[in-house]
VOLO-764934 format. One line per field, with one value per residue (C-alpha): x, y, z; residue in three letters; residue number from 1. Coordinates in steps of 0.02 Angstrom, whole numbers. Layout:
# residues N
east: c(X, ...)
north: c(Y, ...)
up: c(Z, ...)
residu: c(Ala, ...)
num: c(NUM, ...)
END
This chain:
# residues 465
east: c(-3494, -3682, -3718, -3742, -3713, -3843, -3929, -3883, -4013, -4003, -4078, -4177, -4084, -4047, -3907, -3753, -3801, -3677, -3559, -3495, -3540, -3735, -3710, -3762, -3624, -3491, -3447, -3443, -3315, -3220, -3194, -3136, -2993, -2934, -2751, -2835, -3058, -3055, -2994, -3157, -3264, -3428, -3608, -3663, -3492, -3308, -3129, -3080, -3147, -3140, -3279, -3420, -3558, -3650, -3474, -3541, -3661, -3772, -3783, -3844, -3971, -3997, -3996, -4112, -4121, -4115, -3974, -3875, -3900, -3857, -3689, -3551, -3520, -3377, -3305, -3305, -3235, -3114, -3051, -3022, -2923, -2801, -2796, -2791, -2650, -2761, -2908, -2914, -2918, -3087, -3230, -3412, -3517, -3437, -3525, -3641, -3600, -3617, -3549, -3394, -3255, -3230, -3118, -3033, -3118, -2993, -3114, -3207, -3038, -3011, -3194, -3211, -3039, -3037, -3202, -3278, -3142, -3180, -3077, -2956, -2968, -2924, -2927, -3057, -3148, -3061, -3189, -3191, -3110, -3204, -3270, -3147, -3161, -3249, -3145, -3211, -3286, -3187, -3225, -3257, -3115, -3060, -3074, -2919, -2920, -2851, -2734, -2837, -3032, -3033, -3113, -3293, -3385, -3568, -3718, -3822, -3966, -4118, -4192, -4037, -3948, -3808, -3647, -3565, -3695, -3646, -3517, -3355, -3345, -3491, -3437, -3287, -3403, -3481, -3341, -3287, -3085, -2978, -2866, -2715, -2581, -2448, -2270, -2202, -2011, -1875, -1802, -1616, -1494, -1385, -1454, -1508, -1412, -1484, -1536, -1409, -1436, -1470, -1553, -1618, -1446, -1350, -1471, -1445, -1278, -1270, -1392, -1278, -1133, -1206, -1199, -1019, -871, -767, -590, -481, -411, -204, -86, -65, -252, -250, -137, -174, -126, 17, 29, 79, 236, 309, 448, 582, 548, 513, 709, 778, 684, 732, 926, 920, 876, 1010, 1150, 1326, 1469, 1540, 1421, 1430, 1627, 1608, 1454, 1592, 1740, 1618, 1583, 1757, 1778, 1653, 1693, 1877, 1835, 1743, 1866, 1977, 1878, 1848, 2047, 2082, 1951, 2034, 2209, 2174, 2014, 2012, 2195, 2224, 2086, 2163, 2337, 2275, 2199, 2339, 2467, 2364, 2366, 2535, 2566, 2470, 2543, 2732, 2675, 2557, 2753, 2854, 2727, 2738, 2941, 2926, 3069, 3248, 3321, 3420, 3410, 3238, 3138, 3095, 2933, 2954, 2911, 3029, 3000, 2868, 2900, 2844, 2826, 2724, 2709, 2634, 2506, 2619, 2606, 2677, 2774, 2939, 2988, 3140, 3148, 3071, 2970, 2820, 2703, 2736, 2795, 2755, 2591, 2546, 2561, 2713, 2886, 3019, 3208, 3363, 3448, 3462, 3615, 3725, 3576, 3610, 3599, 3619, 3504, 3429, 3538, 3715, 3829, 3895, 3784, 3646, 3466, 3358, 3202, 3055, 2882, 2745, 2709, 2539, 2422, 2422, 2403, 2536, 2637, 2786, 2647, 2692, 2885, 2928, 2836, 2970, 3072, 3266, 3232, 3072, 3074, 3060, 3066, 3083, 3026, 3099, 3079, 3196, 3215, 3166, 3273, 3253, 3292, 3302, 3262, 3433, 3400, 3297, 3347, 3189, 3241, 3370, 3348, 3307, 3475, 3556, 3625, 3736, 3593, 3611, 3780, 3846, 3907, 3752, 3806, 3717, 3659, 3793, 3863, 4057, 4099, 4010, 3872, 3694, 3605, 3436, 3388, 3196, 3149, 3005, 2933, 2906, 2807, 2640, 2574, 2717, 2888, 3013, 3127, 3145, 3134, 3263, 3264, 3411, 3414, 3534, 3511, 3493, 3429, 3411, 3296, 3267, 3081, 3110, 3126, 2951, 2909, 3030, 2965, 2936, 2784, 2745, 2722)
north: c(1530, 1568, 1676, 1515, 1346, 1236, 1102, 1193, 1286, 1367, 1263, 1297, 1374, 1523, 1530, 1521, 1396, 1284, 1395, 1551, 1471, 1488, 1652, 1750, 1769, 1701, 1543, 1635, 1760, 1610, 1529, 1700, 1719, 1534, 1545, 1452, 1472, 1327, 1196, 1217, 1086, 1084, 1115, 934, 887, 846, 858, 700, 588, 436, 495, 374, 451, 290, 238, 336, 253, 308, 409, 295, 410, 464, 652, 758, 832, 990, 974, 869, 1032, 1156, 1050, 1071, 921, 757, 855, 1034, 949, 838, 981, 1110, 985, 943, 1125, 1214, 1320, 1479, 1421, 1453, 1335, 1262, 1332, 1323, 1174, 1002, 879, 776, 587, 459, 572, 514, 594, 573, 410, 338, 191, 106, 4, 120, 200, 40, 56, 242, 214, 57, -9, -153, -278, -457, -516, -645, -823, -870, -701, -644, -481, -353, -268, -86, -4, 66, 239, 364, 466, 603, 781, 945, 1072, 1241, 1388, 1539, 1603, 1779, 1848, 1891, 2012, 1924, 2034, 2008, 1940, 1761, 1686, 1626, 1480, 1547, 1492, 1348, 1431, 1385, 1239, 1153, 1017, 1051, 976, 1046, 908, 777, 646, 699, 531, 561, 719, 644, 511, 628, 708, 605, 551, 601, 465, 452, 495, 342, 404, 437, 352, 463, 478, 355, 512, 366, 379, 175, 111, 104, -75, -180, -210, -386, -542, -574, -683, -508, -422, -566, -558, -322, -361, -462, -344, -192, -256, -318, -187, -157, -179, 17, 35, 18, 135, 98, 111, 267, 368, 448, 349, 414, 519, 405, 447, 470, 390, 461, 482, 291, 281, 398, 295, 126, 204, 265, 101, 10, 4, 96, -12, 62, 10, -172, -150, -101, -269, -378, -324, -343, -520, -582, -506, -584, -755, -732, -678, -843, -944, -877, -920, -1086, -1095, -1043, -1163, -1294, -1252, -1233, -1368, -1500, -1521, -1557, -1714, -1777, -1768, -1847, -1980, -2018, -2012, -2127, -2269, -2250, -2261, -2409, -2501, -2472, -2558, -2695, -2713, -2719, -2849, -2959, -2936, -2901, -2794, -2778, -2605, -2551, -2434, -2351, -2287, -2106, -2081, -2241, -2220, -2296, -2254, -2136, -1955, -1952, -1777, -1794, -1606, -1562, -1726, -1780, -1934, -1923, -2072, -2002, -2063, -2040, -1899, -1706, -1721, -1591, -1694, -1870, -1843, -1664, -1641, -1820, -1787, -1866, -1804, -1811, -1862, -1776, -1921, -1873, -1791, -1648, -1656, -1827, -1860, -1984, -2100, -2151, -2282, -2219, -2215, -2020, -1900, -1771, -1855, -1709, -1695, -1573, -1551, -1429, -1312, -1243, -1347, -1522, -1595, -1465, -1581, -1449, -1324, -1301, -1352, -1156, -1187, -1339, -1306, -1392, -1556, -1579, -1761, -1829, -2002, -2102, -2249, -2379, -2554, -2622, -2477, -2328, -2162, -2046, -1843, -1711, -1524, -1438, -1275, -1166, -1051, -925, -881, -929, -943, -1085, -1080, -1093, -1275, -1280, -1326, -1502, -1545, -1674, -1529, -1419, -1229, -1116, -1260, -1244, -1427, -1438, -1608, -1737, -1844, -1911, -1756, -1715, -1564, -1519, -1383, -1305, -1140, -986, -848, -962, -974, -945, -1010, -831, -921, -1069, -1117, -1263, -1342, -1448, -1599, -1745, -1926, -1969, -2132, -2292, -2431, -2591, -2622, -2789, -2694, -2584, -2419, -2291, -2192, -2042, -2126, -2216, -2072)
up: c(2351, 2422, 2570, 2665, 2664, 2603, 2710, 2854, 2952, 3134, 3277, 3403, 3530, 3400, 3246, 3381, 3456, 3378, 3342, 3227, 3061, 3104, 3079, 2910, 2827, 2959, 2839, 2671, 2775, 2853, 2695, 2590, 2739, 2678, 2572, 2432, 2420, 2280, 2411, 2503, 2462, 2352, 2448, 2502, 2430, 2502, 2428, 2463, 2315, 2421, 2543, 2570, 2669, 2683, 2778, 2913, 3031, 3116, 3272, 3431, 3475, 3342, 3309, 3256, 3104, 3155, 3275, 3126, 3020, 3134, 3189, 3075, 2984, 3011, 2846, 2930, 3091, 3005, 2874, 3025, 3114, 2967, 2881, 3047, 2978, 2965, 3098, 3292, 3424, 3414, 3525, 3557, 3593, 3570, 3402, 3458, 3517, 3371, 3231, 3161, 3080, 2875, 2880, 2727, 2598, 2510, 2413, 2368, 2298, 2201, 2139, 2070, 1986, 1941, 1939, 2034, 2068, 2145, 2267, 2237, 2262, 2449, 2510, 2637, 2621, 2730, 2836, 2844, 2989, 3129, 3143, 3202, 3349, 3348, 3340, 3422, 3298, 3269, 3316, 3218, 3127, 3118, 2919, 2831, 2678, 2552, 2434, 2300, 2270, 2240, 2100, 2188, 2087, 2037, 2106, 1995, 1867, 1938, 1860, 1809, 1900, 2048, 2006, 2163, 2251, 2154, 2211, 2118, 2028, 1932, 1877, 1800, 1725, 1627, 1562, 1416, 1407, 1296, 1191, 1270, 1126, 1127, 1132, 960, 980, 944, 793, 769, 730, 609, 437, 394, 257, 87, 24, -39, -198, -271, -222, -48, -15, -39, 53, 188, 200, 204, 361, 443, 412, 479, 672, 665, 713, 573, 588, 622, 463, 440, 431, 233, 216, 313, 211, 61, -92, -185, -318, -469, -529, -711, -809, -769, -570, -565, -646, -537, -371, -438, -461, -285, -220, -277, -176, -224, -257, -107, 0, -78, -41, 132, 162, 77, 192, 333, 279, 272, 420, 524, 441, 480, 671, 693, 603, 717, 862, 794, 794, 976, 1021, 960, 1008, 1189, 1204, 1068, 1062, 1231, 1238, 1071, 1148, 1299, 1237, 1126, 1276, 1383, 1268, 1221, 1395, 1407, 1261, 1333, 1497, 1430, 1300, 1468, 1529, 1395, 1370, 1190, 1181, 1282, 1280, 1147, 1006, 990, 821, 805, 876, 978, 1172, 1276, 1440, 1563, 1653, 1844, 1907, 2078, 2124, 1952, 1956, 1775, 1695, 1509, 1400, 1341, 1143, 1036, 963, 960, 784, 814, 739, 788, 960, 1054, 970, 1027, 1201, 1211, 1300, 1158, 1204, 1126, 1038, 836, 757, 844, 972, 1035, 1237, 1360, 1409, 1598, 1610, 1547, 1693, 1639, 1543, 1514, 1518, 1398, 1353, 1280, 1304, 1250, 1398, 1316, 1209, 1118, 1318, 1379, 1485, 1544, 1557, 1769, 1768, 1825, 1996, 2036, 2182, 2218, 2309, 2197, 2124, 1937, 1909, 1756, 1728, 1621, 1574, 1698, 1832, 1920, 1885, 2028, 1984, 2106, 2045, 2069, 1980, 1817, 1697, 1647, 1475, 1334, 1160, 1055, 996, 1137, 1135, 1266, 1412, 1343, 1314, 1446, 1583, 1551, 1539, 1685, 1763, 1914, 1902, 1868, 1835, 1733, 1815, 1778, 1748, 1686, 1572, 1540, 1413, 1352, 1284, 1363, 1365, 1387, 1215, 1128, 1058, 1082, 1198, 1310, 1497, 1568, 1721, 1789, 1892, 1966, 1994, 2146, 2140, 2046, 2082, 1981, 1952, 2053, 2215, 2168, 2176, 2240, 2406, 2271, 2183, 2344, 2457)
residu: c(Unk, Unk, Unk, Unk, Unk, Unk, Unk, Unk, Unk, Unk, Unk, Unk, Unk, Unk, Unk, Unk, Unk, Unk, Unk, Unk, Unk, Unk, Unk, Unk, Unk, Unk, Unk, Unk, Unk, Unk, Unk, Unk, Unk, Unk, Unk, Unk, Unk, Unk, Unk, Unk, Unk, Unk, Unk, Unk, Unk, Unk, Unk, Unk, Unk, Unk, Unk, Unk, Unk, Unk, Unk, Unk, Unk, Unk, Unk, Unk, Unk, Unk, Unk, Unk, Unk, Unk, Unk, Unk, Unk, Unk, Unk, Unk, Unk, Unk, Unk, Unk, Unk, Unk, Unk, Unk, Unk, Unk, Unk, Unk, Unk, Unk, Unk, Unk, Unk, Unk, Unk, Unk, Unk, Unk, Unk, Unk, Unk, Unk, Unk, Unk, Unk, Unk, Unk, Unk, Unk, Unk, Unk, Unk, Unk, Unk, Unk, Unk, Unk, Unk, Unk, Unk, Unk, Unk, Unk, Unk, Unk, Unk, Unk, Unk, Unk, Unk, Unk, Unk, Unk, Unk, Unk, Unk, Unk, Unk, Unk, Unk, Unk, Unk, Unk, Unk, Unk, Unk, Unk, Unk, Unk, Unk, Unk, Unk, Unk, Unk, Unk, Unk, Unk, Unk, Unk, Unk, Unk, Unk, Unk, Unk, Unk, Unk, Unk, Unk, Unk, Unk, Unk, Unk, Unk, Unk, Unk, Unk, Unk, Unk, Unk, Unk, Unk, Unk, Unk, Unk, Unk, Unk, Unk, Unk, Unk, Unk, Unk, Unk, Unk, Unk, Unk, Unk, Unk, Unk, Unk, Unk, Unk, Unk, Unk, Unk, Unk, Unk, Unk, Unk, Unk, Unk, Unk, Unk, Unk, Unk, Unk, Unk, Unk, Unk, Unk, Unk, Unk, Unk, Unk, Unk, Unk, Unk, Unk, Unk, Unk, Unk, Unk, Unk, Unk, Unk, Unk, Unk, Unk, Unk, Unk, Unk, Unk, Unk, Unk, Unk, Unk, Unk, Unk, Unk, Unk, Unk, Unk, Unk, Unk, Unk, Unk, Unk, Unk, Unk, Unk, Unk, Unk, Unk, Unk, Unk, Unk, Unk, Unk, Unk, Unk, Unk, Unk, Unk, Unk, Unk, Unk, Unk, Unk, Unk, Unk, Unk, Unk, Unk, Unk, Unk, Unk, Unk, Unk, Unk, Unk, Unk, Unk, Unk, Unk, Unk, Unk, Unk, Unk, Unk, Unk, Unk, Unk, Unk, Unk, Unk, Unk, Unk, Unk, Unk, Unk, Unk, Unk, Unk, Unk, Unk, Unk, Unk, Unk, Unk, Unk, Unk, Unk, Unk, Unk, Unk, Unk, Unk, Unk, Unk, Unk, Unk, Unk, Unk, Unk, Unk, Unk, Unk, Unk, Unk, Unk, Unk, Unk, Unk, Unk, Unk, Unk, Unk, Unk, Unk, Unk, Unk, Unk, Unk, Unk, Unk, Unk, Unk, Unk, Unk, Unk, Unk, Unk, Unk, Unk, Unk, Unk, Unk, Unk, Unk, Unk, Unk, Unk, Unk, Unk, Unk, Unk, Unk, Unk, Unk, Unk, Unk, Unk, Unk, Unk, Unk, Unk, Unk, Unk, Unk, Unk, Unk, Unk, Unk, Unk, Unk, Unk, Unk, Unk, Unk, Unk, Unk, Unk, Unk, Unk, Unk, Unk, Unk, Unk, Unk, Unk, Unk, Unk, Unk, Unk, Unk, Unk, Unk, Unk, Unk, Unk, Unk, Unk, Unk, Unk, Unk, Unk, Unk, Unk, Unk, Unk, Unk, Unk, Unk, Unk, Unk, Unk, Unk, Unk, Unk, Unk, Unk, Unk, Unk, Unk, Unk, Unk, Unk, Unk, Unk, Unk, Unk, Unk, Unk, Unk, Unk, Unk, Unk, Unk, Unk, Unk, Unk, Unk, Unk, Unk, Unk, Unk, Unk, Unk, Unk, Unk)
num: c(1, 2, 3, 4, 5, 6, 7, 8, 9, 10, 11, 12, 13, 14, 15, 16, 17, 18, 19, 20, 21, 22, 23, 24, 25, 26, 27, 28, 29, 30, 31, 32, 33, 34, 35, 36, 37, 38, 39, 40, 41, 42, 43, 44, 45, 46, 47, 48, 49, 50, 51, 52, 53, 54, 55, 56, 57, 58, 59, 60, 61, 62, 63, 64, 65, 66, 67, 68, 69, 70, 71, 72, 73, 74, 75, 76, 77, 78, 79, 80, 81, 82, 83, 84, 85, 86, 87, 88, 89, 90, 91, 92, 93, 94, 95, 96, 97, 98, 99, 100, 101, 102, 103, 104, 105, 106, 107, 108, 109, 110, 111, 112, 113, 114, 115, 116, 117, 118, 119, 120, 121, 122, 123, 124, 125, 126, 127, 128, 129, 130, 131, 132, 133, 134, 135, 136, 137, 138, 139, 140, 141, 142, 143, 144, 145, 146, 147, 148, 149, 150, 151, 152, 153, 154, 155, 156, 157, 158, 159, 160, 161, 162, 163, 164, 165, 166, 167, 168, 169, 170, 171, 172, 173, 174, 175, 176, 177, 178, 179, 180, 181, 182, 183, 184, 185, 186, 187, 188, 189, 190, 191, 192, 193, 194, 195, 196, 197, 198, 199, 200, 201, 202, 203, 204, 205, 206, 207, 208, 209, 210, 211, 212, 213, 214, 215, 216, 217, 218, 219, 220, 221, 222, 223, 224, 225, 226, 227, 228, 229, 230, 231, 232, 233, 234, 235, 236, 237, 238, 239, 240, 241, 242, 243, 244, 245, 246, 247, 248, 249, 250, 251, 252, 253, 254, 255, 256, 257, 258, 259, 260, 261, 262, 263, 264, 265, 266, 267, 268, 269, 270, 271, 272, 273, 274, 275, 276, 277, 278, 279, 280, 281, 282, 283, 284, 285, 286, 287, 288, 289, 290, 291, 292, 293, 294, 295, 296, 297, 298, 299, 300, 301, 302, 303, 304, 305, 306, 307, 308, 309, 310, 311, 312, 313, 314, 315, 316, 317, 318, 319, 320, 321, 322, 323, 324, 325, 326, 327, 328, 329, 330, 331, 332, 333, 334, 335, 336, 337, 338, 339, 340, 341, 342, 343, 344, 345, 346, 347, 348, 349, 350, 351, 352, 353, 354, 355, 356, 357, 358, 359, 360, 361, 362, 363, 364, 365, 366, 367, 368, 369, 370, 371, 372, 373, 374, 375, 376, 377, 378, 379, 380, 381, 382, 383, 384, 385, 386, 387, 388, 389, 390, 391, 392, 393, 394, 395, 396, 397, 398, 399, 400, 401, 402, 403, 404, 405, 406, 407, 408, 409, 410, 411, 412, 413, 414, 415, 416, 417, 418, 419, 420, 421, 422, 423, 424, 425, 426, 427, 428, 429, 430, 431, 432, 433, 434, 435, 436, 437, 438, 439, 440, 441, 442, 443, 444, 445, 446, 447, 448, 449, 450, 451, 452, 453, 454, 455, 456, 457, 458, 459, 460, 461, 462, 463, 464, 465)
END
């Protein structure tokens, strides 16, 4: 800094006239109180490298010279009014009317920076804005002792240029500017592959690999490969893996087991399921056949053939409708479906329509279409009717036995032992098996005629009802 700021002389009316800085010394002391000297601008300069002084017009009147010296300048007045951090509340005579404040060029922004620009087509020129009021200079400003003695920019050698006059933009002009180094890119921490080596189709083909993800390895491909293994550790593995012959043993027991288990379940299933529909079917058209033979009047009653059917069982309460043939052969009559009459041998009975006599029959209770199956939930009154080629026999249920043997013969004779009757009579005598799915003993029920109606007077009030 110089004692005194260049350009500016005191007026007429003395150095205070227009305020402290016309004072010797009063600026240089002003500007050393400042918290940073370097901010103050150059002599004839500014620090705001967008100033235009021929922005400014002109003062209407204009102003002396001398006056526009000894006034501080649009800068001073401007810079104490934004920085006023360390300055006092301005005093001393007011700037003169006409002098604006420093006010901000954007094109000439543009232009030091960028260089002359043309406007673009269809767009107007933007005219400047207008000057800005002007702001009351500051007063003098007490000096502050700074802690320590700011750097001070020397005065120019005489006879060499002043670059603190010149506009800032030419100073940079001058100064020449420095290559701007381009940004070296970082270096890729993954190692690139080597070539592949080869033709260019190999080399091709690596390329292509590189970018695709690779399948995560297995778990066999993960582990270690083995160790190989000698002779006689290969014999010993290949003797463990074999199987013992106890172990083959105890696979073969398990296999006839299983295939026994669902041979036996193959077995039930048929015993309590298939036979039944076979034995059905087989009942219903035997059924059929004896009425489509009493229809026709093929036959008269007489003697019957083993196996024959004859006549058909009516048991209303148990929903029962079952042909009765001669005889009790397993498999041509029970297993058929069929109710088989006592009439061979030492086990020859009655028949329906012998005046005197014990009427018996068997049935299958379970299985092969199980017609006796409910005969223990009969009740005394209950009625069974049998129906014959010429007549209806009408039975009332007179009493049961639970259990006897199979030997036990005597439930059939003429005047059936336990049954309670005393006398002969037209009885009726029903047996079967019991327990339910078995053949330990046998269950008999009892019964008495109570009525008989030819089949040219219809159906007796029992199948009616």
């Amino acid at each position: 800094m110089t004692a005194g700021r260049p350009g500016h002389a005191a007026g007429p009316e003395g150095p205070d006239a227009y305020g402290a800085y016309g004072t010797d010394g009063a600026f240089v002391a002003a500007v050393d109180g400042l918290a940073d000297p370097l901010s103050d601008p150059l002599p004839g300069g500014h620090a705001s490298p967008w100033f235009r002084s021929e922005n400014i017009p002109a003062a209407d009147p204009p102003v002396p010279h001398a006056v526009r010296s000894a006034a501080p300048s649009p800068y001073e007045t401007g810079y104490a009014a934004h920085q006023g951090l360390h300055q006092a509340p301005p005093q001393g005579p007011q700037q003169p009317q006409g002098v604006p404040d420093e006010w901000y060029d954007p094109a000439g922004y543009q232009r030091d920076w960028y260089g002359p620009q043309e406007p673009p087509a269809g767009m107007a020129a933007v005219a400047p804005a207008g000057p800005v009021a002007p702001v009351a200079p500051v007063g003098p400003v007490a000096p502050v002792a700074p802690p320590e003695e700011p750097a001070r920019i020397p005065a120019p050698v005489p006879g060499t240029p002043d670059l603190r006059a010149e506009p800032r933009t030419e100073v940079m002009a001058r100064i020449p500017a420095e290559p701007e180094s381009e940004p070296q890119p970082e270096p890729d921490p993954t190692p690139s592959p080597a070539p592949a080596p080869g033709g260019r189709a190999e080399r091709r083909r690596a390329a292509k690999g590189r970018g695709r993800r690779r399948p995560a390895p297995t778990a066999e491909q993960a582990a270690p490969a083995a160790a190989p293994m000698s002779r006689v550790e290969a014999r010993r593995a290949a003797r463990a893996a074999k199987d013992s012959p106890a172990v083959i043993a105890s696979r073969a027991v398990g296999e006839v087991f299983i295939t026994l288990g669902v041979l036996m379940l193959l077995f039930v299933t048929y015993q309590l399921w298939w036979t039944n529909i076979r034995a059905d079917r087989i009942a219903g058209k035997e059924t059929s056949r004896i009425q489509d033979a009493w229809a026709n009047g093929d036959r008269k009653p007489g003697v019957f053939a083993p196996g024959e059917g004859f006549a058909i069982m009516h048991i209303p309460k148990l929903d029962v409708v079952a042909p009765i043939a001669e005889g009790i052969d397993k498999e041509k009559v029970l297993d058929r479906g069929m109710i088989g009459h006592y009439g061979e041998g030492k086990l020859k009975t009655a028949m329906p329509s012998d005046k005197e006599g014990n009427f018996s029959v068997a049935g299958h209770r379970n299985t092969h279409g199980e017609p006796f199956r409910y005969i223990n939930k009969l009740k005394p009154g209950d009625p069974i009717v049998v129906e014959t080629r010429d007549a209806y026999y009408t039975y009332e249920m007179a009493s049961i036995l639970p259990q006897t043997s199979p030997s036990n013969i005597s439930v059939i004779e003429p005047i059936p032992v336990g049954s309670g009757f005393t006398k002969p009579g037209r009885y009726l005598t029903l047996t079967t098996c019991t327990p339910e799915f078995t053949s330990t003993y046998r269950l008999i029920v009892w019964g008495k005629m109570v009525d008989e109606r030819p089949r040219s007077e219809g159906k007796p009030d029992a199948l009616v009802g």
